[in-house]
mmCIF file of the N, C-alpha and C atoms, coordinates in Angstrom:
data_MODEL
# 
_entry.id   MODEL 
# 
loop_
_atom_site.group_PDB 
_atom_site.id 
_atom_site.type_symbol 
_atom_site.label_atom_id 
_atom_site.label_alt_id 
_atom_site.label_comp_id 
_atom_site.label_asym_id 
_atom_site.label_entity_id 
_atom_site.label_seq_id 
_atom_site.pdbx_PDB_ins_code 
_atom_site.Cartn_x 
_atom_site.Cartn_y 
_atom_site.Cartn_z 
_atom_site.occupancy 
_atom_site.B_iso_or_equiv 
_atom_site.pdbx_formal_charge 
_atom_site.auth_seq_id 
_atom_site.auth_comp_id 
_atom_site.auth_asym_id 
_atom_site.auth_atom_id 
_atom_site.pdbx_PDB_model_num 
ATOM 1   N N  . UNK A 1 1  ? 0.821  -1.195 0.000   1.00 0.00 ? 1  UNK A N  1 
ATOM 2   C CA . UNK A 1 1  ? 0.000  0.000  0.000   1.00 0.00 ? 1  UNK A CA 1 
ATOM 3   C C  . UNK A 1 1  ? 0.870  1.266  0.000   1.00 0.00 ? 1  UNK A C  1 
ATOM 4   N N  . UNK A 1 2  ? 1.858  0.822  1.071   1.00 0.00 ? 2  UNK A N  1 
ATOM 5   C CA . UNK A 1 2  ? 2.749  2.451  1.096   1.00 0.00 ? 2  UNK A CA 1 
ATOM 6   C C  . UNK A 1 2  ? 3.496  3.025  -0.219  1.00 0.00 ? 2  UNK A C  1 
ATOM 7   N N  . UNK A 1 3  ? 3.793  1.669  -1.354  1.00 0.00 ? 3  UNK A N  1 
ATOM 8   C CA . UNK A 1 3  ? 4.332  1.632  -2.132  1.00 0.00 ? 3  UNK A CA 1 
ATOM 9   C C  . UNK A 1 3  ? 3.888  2.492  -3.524  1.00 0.00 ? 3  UNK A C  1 
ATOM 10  N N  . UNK A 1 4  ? 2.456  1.990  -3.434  1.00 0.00 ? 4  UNK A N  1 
ATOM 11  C CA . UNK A 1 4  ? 1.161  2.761  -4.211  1.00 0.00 ? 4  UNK A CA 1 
ATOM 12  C C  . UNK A 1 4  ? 1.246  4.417  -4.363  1.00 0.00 ? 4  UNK A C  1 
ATOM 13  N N  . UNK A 1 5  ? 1.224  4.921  -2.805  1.00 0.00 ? 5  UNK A N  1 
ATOM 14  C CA . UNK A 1 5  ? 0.924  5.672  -2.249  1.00 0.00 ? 5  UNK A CA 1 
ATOM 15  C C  . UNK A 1 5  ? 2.045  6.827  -3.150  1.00 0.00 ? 5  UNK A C  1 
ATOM 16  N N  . UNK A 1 6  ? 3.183  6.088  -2.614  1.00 0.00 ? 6  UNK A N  1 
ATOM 17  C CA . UNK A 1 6  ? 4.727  7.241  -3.036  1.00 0.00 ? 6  UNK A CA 1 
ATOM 18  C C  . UNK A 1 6  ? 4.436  6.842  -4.363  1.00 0.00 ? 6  UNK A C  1 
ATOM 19  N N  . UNK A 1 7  ? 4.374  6.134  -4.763  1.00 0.00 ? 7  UNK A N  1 
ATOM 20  C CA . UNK A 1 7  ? 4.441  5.908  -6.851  1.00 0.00 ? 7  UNK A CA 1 
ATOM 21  C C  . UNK A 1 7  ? 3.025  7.196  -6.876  1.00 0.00 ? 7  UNK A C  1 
ATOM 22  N N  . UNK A 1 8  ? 2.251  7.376  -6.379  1.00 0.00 ? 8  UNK A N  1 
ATOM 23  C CA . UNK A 1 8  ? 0.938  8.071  -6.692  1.00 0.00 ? 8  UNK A CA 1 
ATOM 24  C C  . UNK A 1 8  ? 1.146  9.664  -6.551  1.00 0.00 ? 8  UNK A C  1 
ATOM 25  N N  . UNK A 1 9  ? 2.473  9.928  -5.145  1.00 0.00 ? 9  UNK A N  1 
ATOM 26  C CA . UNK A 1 9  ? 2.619  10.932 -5.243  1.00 0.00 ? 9  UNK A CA 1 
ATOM 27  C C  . UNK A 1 9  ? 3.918  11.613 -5.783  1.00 0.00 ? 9  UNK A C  1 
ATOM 28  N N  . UNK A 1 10 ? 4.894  10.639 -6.222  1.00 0.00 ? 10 UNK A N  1 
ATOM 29  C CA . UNK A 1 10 ? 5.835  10.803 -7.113  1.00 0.00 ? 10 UNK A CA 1 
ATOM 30  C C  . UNK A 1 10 ? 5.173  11.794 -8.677  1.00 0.00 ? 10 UNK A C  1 
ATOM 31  N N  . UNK A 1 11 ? 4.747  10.180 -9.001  1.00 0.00 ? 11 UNK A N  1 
ATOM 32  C CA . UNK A 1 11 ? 3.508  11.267 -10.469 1.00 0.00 ? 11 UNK A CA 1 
ATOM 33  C C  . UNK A 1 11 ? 3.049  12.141 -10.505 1.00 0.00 ? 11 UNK A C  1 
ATOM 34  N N  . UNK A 1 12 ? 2.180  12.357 -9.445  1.00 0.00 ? 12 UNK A N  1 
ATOM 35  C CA . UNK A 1 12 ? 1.977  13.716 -8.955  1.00 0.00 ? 12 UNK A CA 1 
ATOM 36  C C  . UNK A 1 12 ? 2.593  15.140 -9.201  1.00 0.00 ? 12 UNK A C  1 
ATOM 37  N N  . UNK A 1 13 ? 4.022  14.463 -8.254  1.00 0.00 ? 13 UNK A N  1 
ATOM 38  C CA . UNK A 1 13 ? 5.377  15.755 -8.639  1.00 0.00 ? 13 UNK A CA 1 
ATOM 39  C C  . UNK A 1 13 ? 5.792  16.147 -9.850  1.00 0.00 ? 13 UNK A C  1 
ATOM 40  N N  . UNK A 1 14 ? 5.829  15.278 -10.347 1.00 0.00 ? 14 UNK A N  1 
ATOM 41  C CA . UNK A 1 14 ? 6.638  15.179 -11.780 1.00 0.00 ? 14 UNK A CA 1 
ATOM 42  C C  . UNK A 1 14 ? 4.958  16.076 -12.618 1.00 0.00 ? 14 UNK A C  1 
ATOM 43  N N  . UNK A 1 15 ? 4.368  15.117 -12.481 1.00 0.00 ? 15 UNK A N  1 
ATOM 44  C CA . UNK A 1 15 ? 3.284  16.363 -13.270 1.00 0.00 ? 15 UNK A CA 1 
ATOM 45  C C  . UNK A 1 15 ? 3.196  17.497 -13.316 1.00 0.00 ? 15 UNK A C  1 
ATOM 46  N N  . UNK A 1 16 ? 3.007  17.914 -12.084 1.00 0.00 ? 16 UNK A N  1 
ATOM 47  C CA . UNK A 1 16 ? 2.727  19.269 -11.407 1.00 0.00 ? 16 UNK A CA 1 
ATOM 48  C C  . UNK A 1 16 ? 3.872  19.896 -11.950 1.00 0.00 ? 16 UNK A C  1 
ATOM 49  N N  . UNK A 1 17 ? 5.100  19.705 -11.766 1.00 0.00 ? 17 UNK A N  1 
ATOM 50  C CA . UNK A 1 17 ? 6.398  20.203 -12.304 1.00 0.00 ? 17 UNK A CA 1 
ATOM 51  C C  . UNK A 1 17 ? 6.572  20.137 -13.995 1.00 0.00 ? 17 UNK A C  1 
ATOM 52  N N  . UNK A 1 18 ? 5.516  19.352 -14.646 1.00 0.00 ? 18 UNK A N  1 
ATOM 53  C CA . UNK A 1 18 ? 6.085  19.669 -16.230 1.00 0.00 ? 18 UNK A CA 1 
ATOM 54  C C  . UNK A 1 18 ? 4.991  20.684 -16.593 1.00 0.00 ? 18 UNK A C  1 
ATOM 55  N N  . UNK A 1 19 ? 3.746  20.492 -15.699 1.00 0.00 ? 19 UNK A N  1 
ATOM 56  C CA . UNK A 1 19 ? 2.844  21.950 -16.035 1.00 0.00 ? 19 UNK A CA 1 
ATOM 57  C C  . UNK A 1 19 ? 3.242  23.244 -16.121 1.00 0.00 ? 19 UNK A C  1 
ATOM 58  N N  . UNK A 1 20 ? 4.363  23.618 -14.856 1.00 0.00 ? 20 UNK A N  1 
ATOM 59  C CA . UNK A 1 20 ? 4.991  24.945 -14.892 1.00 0.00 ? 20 UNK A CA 1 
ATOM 60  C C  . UNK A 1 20 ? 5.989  24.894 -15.874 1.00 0.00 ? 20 UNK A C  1 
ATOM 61  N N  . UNK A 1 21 ? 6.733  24.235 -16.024 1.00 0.00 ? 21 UNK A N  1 
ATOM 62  C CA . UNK A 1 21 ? 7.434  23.840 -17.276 1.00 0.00 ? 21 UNK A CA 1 
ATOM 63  C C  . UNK A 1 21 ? 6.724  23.845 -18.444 1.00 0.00 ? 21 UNK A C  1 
ATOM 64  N N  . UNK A 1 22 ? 6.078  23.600 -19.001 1.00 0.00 ? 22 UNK A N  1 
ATOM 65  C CA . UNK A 1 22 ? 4.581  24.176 -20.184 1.00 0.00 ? 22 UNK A CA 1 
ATOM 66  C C  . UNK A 1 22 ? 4.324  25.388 -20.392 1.00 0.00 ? 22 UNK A C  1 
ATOM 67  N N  . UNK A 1 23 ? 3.886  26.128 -19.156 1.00 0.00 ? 23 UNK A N  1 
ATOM 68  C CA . UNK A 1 23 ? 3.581  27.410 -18.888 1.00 0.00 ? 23 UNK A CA 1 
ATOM 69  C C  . UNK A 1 23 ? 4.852  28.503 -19.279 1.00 0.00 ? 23 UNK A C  1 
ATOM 70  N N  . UNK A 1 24 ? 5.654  28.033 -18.628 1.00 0.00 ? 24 UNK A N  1 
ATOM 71  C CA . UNK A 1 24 ? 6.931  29.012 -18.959 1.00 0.00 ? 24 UNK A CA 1 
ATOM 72  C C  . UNK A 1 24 ? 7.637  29.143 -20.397 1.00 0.00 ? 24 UNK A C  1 
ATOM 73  N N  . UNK A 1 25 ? 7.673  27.749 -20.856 1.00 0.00 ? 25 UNK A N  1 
ATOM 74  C CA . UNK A 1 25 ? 8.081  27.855 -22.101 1.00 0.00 ? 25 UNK A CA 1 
ATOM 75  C C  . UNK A 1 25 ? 6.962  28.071 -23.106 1.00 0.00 ? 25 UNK A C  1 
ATOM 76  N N  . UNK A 1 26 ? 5.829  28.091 -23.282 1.00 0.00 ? 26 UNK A N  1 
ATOM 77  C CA . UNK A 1 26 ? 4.417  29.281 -23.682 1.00 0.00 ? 26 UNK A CA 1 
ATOM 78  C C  . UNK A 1 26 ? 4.544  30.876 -23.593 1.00 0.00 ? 26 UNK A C  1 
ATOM 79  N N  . UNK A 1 27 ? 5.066  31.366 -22.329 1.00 0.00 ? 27 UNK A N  1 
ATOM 80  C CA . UNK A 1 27 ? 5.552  32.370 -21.983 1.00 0.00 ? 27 UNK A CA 1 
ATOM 81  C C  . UNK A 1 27 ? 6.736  32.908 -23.369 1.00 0.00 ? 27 UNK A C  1 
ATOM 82  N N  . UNK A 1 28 ? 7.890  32.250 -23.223 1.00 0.00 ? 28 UNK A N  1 
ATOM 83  C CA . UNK A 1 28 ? 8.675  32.537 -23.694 1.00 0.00 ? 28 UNK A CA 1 
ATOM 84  C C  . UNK A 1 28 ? 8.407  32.616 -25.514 1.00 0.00 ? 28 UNK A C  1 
ATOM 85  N N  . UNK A 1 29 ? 7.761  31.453 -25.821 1.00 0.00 ? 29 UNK A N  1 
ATOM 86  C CA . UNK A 1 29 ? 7.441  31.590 -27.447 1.00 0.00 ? 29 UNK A CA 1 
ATOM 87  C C  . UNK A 1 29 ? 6.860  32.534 -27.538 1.00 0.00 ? 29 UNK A C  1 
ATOM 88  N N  . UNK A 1 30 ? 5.661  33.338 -26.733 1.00 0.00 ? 30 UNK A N  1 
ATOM 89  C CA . UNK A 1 30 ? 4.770  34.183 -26.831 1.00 0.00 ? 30 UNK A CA 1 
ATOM 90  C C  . UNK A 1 30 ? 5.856  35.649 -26.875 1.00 0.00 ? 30 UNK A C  1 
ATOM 91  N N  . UNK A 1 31 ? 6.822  35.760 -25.845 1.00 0.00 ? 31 UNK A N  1 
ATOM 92  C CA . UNK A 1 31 ? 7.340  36.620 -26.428 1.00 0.00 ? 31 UNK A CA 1 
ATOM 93  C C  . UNK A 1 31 ? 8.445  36.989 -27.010 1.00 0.00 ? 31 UNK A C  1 
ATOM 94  N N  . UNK A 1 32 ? 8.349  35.856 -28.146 1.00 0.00 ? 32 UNK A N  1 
ATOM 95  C CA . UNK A 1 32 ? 9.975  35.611 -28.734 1.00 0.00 ? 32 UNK A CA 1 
ATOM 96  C C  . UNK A 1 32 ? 8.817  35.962 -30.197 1.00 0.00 ? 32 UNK A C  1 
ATOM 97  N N  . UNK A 1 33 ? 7.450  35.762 -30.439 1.00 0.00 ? 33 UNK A N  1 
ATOM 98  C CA . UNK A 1 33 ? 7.015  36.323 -31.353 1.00 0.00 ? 33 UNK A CA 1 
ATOM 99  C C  . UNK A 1 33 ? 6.124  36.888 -31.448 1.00 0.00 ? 33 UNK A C  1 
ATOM 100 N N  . UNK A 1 34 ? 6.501  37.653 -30.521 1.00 0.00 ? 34 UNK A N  1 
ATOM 101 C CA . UNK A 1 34 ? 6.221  39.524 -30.471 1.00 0.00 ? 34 UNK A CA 1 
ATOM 102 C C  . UNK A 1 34 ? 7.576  39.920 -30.838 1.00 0.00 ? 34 UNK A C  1 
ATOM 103 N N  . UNK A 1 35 ? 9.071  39.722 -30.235 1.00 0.00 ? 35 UNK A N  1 
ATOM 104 C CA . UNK A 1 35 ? 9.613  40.509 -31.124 1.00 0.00 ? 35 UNK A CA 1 
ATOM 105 C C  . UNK A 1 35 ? 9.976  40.263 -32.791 1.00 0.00 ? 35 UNK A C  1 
ATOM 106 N N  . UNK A 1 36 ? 9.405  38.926 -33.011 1.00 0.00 ? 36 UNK A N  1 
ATOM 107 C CA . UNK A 1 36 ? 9.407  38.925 -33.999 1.00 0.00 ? 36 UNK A CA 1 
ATOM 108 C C  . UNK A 1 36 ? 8.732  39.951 -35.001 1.00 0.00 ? 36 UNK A C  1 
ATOM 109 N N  . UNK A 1 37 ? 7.552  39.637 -34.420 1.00 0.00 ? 37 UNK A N  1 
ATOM 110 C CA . UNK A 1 37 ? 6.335  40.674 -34.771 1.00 0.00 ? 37 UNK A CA 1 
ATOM 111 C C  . UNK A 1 37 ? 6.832  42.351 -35.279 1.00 0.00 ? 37 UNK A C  1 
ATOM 112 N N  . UNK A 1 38 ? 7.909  42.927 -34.280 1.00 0.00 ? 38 UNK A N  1 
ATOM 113 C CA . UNK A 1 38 ? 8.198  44.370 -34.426 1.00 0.00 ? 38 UNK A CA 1 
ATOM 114 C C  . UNK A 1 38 ? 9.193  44.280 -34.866 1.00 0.00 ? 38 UNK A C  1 
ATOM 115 N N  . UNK A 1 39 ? 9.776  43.464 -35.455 1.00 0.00 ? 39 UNK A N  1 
ATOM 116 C CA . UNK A 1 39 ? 10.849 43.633 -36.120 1.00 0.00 ? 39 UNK A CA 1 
ATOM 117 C C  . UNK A 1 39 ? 10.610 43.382 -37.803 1.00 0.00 ? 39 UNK A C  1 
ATOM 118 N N  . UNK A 1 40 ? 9.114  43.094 -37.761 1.00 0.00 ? 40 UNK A N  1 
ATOM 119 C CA . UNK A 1 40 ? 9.002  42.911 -39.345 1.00 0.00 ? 40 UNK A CA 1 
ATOM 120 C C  . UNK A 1 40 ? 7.789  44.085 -39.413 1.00 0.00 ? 40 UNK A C  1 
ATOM 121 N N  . UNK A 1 41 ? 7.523  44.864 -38.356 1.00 0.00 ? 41 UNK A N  1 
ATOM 122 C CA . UNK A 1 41 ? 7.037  46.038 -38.797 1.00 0.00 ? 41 UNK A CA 1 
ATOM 123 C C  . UNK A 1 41 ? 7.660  47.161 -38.981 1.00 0.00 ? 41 UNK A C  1 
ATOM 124 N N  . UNK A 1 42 ? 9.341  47.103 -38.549 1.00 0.00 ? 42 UNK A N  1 
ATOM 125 C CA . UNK A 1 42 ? 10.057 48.366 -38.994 1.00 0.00 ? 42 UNK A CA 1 
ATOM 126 C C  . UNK A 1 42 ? 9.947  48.390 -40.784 1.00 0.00 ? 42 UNK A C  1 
# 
């Protein structure tokens, strides 16, 4: 049972941790093209 338990909240971690990892690198494309964006409006 205890074994379950840590495998259940291991996954957990690792999830939770590639979500912010998702988020951030979303972040970053978002504003890697915006400057794209103003650099093809000069």
């Amino acid at each position: 049972m205890i074994k379950y338990l840590t495998a259940a909240l291991l996954g957990a971690a690792v999830l939770l941790a590639g979500c912010n990892t998702m988020a951030g690198m979303g972040k970053d494309i978002k504003a890697g093209g915006e400057k794209l964006e103003k650099a093809a409006d000069r």
